[in-house]
N, C-alpha and C positions, 0 to 999 in steps of 0.2 A: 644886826647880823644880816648879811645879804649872801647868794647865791645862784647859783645857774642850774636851770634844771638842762639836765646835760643830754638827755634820748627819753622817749614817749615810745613805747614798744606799738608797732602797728600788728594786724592779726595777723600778717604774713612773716611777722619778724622784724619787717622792715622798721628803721626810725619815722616817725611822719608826726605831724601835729595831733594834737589831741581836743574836742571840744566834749565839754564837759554839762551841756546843759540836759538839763530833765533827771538828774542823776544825784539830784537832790538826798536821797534817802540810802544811796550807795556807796559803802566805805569804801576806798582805797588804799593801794601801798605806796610808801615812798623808799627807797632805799639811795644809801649816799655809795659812791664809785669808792671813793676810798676806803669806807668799812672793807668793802667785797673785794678790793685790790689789798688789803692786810689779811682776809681771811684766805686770798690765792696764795700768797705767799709763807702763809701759817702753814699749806696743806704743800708747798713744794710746783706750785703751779705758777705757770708766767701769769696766767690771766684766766678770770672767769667773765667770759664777753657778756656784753649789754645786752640785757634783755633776759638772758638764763635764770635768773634769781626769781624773775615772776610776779617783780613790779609793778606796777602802774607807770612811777615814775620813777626815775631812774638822776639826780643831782650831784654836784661837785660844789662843794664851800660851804656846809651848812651841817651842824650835826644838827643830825634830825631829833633823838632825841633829848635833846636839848628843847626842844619846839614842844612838846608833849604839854599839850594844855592852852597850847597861842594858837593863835590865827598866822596864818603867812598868806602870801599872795603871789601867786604862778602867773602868768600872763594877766589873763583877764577874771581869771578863778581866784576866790577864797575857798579857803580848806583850814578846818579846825584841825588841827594834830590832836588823838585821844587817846593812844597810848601805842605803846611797842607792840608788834606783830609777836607769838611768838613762831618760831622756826618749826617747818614742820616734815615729814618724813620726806618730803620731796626734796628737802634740799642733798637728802644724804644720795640721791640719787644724781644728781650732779657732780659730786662728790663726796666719798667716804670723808664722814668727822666735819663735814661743813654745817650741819645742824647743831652739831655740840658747841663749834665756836660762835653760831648766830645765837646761844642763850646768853642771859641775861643784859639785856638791850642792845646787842652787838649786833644789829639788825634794821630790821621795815620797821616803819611806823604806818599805825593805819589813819584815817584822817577823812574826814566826812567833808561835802561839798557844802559851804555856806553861800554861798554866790554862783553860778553857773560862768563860762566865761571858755574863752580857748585857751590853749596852753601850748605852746610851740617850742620845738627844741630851742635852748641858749635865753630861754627868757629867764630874766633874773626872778630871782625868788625872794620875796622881802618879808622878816618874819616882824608883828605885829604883839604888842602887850596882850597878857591875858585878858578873857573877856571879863569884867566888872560883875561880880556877882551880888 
């Protein structure tokens, strides 16, 4: 299963690449553009732009939760996927009824840094077997 990480939210808004080292111990989000393009159109909206949802990162071709438990690899980062985000009163502030449609795994996954590495818009995402326990 492979895929594109599609936008890296910068603190200005801006899209910009993302490096990921020393940040070992800090979970992130991933959300997929299609979930959030099904859940605009669930609520009547053309679009809910890149970066509104409060992401980390932001992907196209990859259901995330599917990854829940694997390893994948963002540019030069590994990220464990560890489970579904769940949706929180922020997002109803984006939208009324967009938190009710992000439950039950319709949503971010969080995912911890196994590797440190950069991550740049359009680098493919390649998800990796569970780790060997």
């Amino acid at each position: 299963m492979e895929g594109t990480a599609l936008s890296v939210p910068g603190k200005s808004g801006k899209r910009r690449s993302a490096s990921l080292h020393g940040f070992s111990c800090r979970p992130g989000s991933l959300t997929g553009r299609e979930q959030i393009a099904d859940h605009a159109a669930a609520l009547g909206l053309q679009v809910i732009p890149p970066g509104v949802v409060r992401a980390n990162i932001e992907t196209i071709g990859v259901n995330l939760v599917a990854c829940v438990g694997r390893r994948i690899q963002i540019g030069e980062a590994i990220l464990l996927v560890y489970e579904p985000r769940k949706p929180c009163e922020k997002m109803d502030a984006i939208c009324s009824g967009l938190r009710e449609l992000m439950k039950n795994n319709r949503q971010r996954v969080l995912a911890e840094v196994i590797r440190s590495g950069t991550i740049r818009v359009r680098d493919s995402i390649s998800v990796h077997s569970p780790p060997q326990t």
